[in-house]
C-alpha positions in Angstrom: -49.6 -106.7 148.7 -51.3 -110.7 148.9 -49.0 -113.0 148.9 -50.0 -116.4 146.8 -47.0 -118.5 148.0 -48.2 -119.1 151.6 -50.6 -121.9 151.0 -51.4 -124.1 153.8 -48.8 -123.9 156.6 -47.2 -127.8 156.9 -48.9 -130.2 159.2 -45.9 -129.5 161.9 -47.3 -126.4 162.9 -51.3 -128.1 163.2 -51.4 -128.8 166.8 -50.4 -125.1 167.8 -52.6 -123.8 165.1 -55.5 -126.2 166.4 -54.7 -124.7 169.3 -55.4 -121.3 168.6 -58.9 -122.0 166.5 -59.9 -123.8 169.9 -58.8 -121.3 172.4 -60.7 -118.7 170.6 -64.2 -120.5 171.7 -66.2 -118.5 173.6 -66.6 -120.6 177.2 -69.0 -118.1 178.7 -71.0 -118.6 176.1 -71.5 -122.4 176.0 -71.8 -122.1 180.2 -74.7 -119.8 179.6 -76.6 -121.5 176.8 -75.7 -124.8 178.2 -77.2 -124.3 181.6 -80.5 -123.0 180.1 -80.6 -126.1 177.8 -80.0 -127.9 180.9 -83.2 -126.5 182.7 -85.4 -126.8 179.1 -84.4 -130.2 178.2 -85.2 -133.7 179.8 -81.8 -136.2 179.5 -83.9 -139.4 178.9 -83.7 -140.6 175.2 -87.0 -142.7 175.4 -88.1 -142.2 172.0 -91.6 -142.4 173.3 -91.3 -139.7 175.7 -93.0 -136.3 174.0 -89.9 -133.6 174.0 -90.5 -130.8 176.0 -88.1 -128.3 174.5 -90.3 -125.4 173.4 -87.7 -124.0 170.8 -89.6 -120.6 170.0 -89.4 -119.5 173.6 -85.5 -121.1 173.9 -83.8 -119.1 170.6 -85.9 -116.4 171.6 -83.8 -116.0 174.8 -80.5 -115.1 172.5 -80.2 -112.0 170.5 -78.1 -112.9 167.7 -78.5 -116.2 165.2 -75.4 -117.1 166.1 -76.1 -117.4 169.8 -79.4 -119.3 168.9 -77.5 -121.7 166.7 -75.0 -122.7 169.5 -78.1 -123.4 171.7 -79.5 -125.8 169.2 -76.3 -127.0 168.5 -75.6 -128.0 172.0 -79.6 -129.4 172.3 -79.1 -131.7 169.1 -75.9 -133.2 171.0 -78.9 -134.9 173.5 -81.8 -134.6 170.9 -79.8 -135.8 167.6 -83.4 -136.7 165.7 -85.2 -134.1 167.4 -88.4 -132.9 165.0 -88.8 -129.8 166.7 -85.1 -129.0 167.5 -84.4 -129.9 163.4 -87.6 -126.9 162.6 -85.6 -124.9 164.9 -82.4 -125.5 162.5 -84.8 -124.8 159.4 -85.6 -121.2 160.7 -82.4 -120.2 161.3 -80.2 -121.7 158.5 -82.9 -120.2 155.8 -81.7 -118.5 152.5 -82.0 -115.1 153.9 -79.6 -116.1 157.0 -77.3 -117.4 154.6 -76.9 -113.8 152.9 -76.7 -111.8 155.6 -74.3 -114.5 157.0 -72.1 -114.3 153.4 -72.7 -110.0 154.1 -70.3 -110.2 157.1 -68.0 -111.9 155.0 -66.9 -115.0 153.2 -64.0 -117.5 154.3 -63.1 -120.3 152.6 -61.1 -123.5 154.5 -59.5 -125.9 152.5 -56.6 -128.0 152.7 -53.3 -127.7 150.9 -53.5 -130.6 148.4 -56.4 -128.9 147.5 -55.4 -125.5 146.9 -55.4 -124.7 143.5 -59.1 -125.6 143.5 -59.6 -122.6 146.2 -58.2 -120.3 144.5 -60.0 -121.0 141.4 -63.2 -120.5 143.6 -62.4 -117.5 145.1 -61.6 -116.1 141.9 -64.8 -117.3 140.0 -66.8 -115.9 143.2 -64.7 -112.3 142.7 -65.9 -112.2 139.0 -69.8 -112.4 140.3 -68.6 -109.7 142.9 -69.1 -112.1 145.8 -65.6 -111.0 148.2 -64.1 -114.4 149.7 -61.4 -114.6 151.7 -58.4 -116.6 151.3 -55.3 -117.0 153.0 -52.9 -117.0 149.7 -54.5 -113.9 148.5 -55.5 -112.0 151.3 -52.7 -112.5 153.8 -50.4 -109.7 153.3 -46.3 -110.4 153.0 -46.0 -108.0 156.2 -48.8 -109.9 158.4 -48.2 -112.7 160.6 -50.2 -116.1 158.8 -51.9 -117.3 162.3 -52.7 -113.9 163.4 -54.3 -112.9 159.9 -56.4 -116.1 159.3 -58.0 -115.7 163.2 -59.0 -111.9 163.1 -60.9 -113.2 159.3 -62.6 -116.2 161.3 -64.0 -114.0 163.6 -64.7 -111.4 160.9 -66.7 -113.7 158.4 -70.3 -114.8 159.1 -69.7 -117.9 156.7 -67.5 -120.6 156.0 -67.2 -122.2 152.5 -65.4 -125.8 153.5 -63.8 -127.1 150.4 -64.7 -130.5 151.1 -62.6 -133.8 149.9 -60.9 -137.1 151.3 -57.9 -134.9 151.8 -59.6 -132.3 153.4 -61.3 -134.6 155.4 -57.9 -136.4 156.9 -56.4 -132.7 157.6 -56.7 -131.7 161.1 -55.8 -128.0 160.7 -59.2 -127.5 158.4 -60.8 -129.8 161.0 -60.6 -127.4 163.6 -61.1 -124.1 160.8 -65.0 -126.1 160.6 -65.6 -127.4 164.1 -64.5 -123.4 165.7 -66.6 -121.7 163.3 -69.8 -124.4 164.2 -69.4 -123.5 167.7 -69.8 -120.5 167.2 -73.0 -120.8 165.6 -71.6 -119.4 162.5 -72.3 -121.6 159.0 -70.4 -124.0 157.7 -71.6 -124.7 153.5 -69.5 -127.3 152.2 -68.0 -127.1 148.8 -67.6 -130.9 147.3 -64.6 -130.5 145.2 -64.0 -134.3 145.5 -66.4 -137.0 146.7 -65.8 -138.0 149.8 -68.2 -139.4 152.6 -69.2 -136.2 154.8 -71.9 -138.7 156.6 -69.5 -137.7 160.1 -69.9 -133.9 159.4 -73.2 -132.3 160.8 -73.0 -128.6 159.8 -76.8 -128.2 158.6 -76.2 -126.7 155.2 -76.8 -128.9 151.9 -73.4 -128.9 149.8 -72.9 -127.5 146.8 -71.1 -130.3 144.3 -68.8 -129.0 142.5 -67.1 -132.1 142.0 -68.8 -132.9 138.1 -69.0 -129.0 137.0 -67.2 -126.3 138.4 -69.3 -123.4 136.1 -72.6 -125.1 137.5 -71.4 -125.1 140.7 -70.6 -121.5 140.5 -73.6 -120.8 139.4 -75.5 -122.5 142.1 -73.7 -120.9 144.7 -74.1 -117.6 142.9 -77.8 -117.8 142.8 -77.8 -119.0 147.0 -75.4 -115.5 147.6 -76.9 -112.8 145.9 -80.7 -112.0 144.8 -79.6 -112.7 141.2 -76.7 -114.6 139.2 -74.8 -111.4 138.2 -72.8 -112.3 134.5 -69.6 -110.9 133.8 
C-alpha cells in the first residue's frame, strides 16, 4: 500500500541522490547528437551571420521527440536566440506532444516545504482522471525511495515542476528538472508560489496556480485531455 509519510528525503541524502538523476543521462546519446550538431552548426555568434542549421532535415535525423528535443536542446546552448532553432522548439513542444507526452505518464517534482501543495495537485488531477505520480502516494512501504522515484522518471513522458523560491533553492528537485530536460522529455512548471524562473529554460508556458488553485486545475485540465472532464 502508498505510503504518505515519506515526503522529500532530507537534504543529507541530495548529493548521492543528485547523483543518481545524473548518472542515469544517456552519454551515447548526447555524443551522437552532439557530433551531428557539430557538423550542422557554425560556432561564430556574429549576429549578422545567416544561420545555417536547416532544422527539418536535423530532427528529422532522430526517431523519437525526445531525441529531437536533446538535439535542439544542445543547438540552443550555441544558438540561444536562434529564430529557426526556437520554430523547431514550437513543432515539437505543441499541445498534441504535450498529451501524448502526459500518456506515458505524469511525474510531479516538488520540494518538501512544498508538499502539501503536491498532493493537493495530484489529487485534484485524479478527480479529472489524469494519473500523476507522486512519491508519498505511489512509493510503496516495501520499495526502496531512490530506486522507485528513478524507474517513474524514466517511465513518465512529462514532468509537472511545482515551482516556488523553495523549490527553486532545493538541489534534489534541481536535478529531478535538469535530468528529465536532457532527456528531451518536458518539463511544465506549476507556479505554486511566485518566484523568478527567468534562470530556467524548459520551453513550456507555466500554469499559475499561485492566485487560484480551481483555475489552475482547470487550465491544466483542458492542456491534458480533449475536454475538462467534471466530477
Amino acid at each position: 500500500m502508498p505510503v504518505f509519510c515519506s515526503g522529500r528525503q532530507t537534504l543529507d541524502k541530495s548529493s548521492h541522490f543528485i547523483g543518481i538523476f545524473y548518472g542515469m543521462i544517456r552519454v551515447s546519446n548526447w555524443l551522437t547528437i552532439g557530433m551531428y550538431i557539430n557538423t550542422m552548426t557554425n560556432r561564430t555568434h556574429n549576429p549578422n551571420m545567416k544561420p545555417n542549421i536547416n532544422v527539418d532535415e536535423m530532427i528529422s535525423r532522430f526517431n523519437s521527440p525526445e531525441q529531437k528535443r536533446i538535439a535542439l536542446r544542445k543547438a540552443l546552448q550555441s544558438r540561444p536566440d536562434d529564430t529557426y532553432l526556437r520554430k523547431g522548439v514550437a513543432q515539437l513542444t505543441s499541445t498534441q506532444h504535450i498529451r501524448r507526452s502526459a500518456m506515458q505518464g505524469v511525474f510531479i517534482s516538488y520540494t518538501r516545504a512544498d508538499e502539501i501543495f503536491a498532493f493537493n495537485l495530484r489529487e485534484a488531477l485524479h478527480g479529472q482522471h489524469i494519473y500523476a505520480w507522486l512519491d508519498m502516494m505511489d512509493v510503496d512501504e516495501d520499495d526502496e525511495w531512490h530506486t522507485a522515484v528513478r524507474n517513474a522518471m524514466r517511465r513518465c513522458g512529462l514532468m509537472l515542476a511545482v515551482m516556488s523560491p523553495n523549490a527553486l533553492k532545493d538541489p534534489i528537485v534541481h536535478a529531478e528538472r535538469e535530468y528529465f530536460a536532457d532527456q528531451g522529455k518536458l518539463v511544465l512548471p506549476v507556479i505554486h508560489k511566485r518566484c523568478d524562473m527567468s534562470a530556467t529554460r524548459y520551453w513550456l508556458m507555466p500554469i499559475d496556480f499561485s492566485h487560484d488553485f480551481d483555475l489552475g486545475i482547470y487550465t491544466l485540465s483542458l492542456l491534458l485531455r480533449d475536454k475538462y472532464i467534471k466530477r
